[in-house]
N, C-alpha and C positions, 0 to 999 in steps of 0.2 A: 778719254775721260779728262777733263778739263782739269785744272791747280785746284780752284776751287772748292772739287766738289772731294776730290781726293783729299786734301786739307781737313775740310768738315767731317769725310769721313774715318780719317785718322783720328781726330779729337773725339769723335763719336766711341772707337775703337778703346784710347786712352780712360774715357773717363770710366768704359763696362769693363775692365780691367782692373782684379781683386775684388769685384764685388759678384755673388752667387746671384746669378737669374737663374729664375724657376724656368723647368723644363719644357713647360706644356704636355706631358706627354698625355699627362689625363683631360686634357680640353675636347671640346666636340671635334671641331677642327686643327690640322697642323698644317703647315706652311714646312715644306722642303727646303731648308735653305733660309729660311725668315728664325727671329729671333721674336720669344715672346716674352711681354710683358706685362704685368698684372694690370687691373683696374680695366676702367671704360676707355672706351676709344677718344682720340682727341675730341677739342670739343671745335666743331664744324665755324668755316667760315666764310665768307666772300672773296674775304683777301690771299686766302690760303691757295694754295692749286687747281685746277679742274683736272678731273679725272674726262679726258674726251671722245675716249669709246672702248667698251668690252666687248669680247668675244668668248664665250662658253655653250661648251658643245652640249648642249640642253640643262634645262631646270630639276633633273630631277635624280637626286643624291640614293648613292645606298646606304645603309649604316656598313661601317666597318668600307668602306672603296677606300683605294687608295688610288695614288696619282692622279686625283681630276686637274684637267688642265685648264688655266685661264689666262687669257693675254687681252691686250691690252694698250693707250696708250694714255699718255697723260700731256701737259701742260710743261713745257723747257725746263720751267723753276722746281718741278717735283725733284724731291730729292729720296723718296721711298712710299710703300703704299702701306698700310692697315687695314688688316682685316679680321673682321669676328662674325659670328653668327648671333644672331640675335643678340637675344639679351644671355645665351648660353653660357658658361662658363665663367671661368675667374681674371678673364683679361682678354689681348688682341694679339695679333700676330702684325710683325713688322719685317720688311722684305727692302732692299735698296733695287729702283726703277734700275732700265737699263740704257745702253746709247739715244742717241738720236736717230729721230725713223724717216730717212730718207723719203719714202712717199709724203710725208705730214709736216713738210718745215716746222722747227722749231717744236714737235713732241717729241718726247721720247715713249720707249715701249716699256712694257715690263711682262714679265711670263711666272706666273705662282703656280705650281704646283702642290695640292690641298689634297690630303689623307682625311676621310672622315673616321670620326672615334667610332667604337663599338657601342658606346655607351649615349649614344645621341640618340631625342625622344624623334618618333616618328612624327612624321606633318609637315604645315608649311614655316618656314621659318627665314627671313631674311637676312640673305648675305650682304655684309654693308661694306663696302672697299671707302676708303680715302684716303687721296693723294695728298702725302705731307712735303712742307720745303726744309730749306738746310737752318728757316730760325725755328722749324716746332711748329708752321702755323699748318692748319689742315683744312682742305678745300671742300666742299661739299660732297655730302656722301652719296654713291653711288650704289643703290641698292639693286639687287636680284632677287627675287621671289624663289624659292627652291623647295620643292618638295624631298624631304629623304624616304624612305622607303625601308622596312625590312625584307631583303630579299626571302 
């Protein structure tokens, strides 16, 4: 991990220190290891990151699963990814990408791990990921169409 990004991520660390983020525990979705935070997802741009390819082992959600897994890669300058479902819930999930990916010069990967709530409405609902850098900017979003299901 570069001075950089370790830097950005230490000030990032400094400033959520003393102050209560909400848990998400009651959101549609959770993020294993991501941090959430209220409100809509960033707001999408040209300049911000590309997200440049997903991998998820099909579209079609339970209520109440947990562990779905998703990987991923993004654009060298992403500094973490965002993710919400729909327009669900009271906010997004934020996750820090991970190394460089040898096969992809200059991307790096990332791997989220997504708990669905119990309390998520059945149907189609899109998962929107976007890759953010280390000033805040977010790159075009990256939707998946996802069916959940009550088993």
């Amino acid at each position: 991990m570069s001075a950089r990004l370790l830097a950005a991520l230490a000030a990032f660390c400094l400033l959520a220190c003393g102050q209560r983020e909400p848990s998400g525990h009651l959101e549609p979705i959770r993020l294993v290891g991501g941090t959430f935070h209220e409100g809509a997802l960033p707001t999408e741009s040209s300049e911000g990151p590309a997200i440049t390819g997903v991998e998820i082992a099909g579209t079609v959600l339970t209520v109440a699963q947990p562990g779905r897994v998703i990987t991923g890669r993004v654009a060298g300058d992403a500094f973490a990814i965002a993710v919400r479902l729909g327009e669900l819930g009271s906010g997004h999930w934020l996750q820090p990408v991970e190394g460089f990916d040898p096969a992809f010069p200059g991307e790096r990967t990332f791997q989220l791990e997504l708990d669905v709530g119990g309390g998520v409405p059945t149907g189609l609902h899109d998962l929107r990921l976007l890759a953010i850098d280390e000033e805040g900017r977010a790159g075009e979003a990256f939707e998946v169409e996802v069916c959940v299901v009550d088993d």
